[in-house]
C-alpha positions as CSV (number, residue, x, y, z in Angstrom):
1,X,36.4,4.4,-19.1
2,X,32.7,3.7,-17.5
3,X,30.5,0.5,-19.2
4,X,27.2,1.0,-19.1
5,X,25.7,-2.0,-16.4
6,X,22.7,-2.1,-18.6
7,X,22.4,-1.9,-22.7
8,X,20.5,1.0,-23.8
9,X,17.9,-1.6,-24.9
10,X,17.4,-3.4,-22.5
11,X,17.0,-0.2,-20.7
12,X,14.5,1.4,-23.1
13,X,12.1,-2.4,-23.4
14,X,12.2,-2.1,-19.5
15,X,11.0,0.8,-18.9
16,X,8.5,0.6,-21.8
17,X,7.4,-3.0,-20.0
18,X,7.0,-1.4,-16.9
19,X,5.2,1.9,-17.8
20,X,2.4,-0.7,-19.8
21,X,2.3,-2.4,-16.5
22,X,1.9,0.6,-14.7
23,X,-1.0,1.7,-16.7
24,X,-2.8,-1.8,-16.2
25,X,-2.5,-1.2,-13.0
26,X,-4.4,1.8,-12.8
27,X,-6.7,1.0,-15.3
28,X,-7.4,-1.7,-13.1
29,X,-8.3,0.2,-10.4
30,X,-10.5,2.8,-12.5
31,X,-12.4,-0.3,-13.8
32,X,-12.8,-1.1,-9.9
33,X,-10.9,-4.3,-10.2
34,X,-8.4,-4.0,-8.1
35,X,-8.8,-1.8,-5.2
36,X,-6.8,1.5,-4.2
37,X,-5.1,-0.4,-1.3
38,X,-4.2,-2.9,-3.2
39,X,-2.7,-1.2,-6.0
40,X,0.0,0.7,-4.3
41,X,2.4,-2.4,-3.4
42,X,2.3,-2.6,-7.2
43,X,2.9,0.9,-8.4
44,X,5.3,1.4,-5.5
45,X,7.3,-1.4,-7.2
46,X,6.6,-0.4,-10.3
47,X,8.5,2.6,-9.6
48,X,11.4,1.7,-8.1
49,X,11.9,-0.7,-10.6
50,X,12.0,2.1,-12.8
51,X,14.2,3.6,-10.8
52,X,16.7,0.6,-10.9
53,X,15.5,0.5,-14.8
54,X,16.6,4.1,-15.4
55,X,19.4,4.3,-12.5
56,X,21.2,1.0,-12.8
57,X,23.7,2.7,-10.1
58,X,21.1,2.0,-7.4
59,X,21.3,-1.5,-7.8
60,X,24.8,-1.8,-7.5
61,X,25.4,0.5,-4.5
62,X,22.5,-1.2,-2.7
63,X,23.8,-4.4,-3.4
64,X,27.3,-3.5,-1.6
65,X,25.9,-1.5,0.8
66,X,24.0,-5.2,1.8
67,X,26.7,-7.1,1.2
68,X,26.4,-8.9,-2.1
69,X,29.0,-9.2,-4.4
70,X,27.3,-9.8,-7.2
71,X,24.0,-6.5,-7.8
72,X,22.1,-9.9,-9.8
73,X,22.6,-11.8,-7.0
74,X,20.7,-8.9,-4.6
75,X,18.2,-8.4,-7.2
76,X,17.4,-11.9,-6.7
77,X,17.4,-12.3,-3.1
78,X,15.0,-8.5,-3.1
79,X,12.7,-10.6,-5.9
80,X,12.6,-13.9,-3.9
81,X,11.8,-12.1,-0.1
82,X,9.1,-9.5,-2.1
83,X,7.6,-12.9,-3.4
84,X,7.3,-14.4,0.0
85,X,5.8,-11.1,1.5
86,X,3.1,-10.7,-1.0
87,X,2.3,-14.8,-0.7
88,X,2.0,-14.4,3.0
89,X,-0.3,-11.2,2.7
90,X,-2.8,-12.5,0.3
91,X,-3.0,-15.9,2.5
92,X,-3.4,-13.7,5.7
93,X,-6.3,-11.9,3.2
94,X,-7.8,-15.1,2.1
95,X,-7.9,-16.2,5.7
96,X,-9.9,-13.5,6.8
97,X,-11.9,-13.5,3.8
98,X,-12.6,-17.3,4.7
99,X,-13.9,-15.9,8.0
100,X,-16.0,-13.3,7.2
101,X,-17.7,-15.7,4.6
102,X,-18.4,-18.4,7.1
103,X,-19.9,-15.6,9.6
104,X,-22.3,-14.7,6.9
105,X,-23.1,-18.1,6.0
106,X,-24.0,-18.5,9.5
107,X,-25.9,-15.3,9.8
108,X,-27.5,-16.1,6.6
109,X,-28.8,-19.6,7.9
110,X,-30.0,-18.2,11.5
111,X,-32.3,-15.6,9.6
112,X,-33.2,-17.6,7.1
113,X,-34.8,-19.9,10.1
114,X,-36.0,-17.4,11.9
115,X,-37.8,-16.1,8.2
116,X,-39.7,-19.7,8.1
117,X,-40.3,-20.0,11.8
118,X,-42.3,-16.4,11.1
119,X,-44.1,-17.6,8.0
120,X,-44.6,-20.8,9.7
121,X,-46.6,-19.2,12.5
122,X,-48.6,-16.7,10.5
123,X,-49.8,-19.5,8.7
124,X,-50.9,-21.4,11.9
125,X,-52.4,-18.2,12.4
126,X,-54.3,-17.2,9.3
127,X,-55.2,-21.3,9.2
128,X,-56.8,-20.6,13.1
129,X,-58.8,-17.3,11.9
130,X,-60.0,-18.8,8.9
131,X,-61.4,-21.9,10.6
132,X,-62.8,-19.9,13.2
133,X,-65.2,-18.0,11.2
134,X,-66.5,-21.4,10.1
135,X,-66.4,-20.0,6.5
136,X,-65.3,-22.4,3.8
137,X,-63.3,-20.3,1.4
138,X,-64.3,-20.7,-2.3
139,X,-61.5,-22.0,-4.2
């Protein structure tokens, strides 16, 4: 006699949950909120927690095949190392984010001096030809 690992349920409000999130997630990318790239560690793991969701079997082999005895106890441990992945790749991200905005800050500032040195000296300029001429200008 085979139990089912998973109640029918549970099953059917997981892989309702995850088909929702699924379609935030690409309607986060047609909106252009989230970026192709980006998107595809989450649908990838959208669907193979479908998988899992629909194919509870997976779980369990995986988790024996790794060495657990316990498929909740893998679960964990595959929830726990994804977690600490993802942290590390958006910090690795926002450190080259931080970068790039502190290169452009610095561009920024060097033509923005070199914008008033050239305004500066067409003024000098225009000030030279107009008191030249020995014109007064009429105000």
């Amino acid at each position: 006699m085979r139990t089912d690992l998973i109640p029918v349920e549970l099953q059917v409000v997981s892989i309702l949950v995850l088909a929702a999130f699924l379609l935030w997630v690409v309607r986060l990318v047609r909106t252009q909120r989230l970026s192709l790239r980006d998107s595809l560690v989450w649908v990838v793991t959208t669907v193979v927690a479908t998988a899992v969701a629909l194919f509870p079997g997976i779980l369990v082999r995986a988790a024996h095949l790794l060495g657990f005895q316990v498929a909740s106890n893998a679960l964990f441990g595959a929830a726990v190392l994804y977690l600490a992945v993802n942290v590390l790749v958006n910090t690795v991200a926002g450190s080259q984010n931080a970068a790039r905005i502190r290169r452009l800050a610095q561009e920024c500032a060097s033509l923005r001096a070199e914008l008033e040195a050239e305004r500066a000296a067409r003024g000098a300029a225009d000030r030279a030809v107009s008191g030249e001429g020995g014109a007064n200008p009429t105000p």
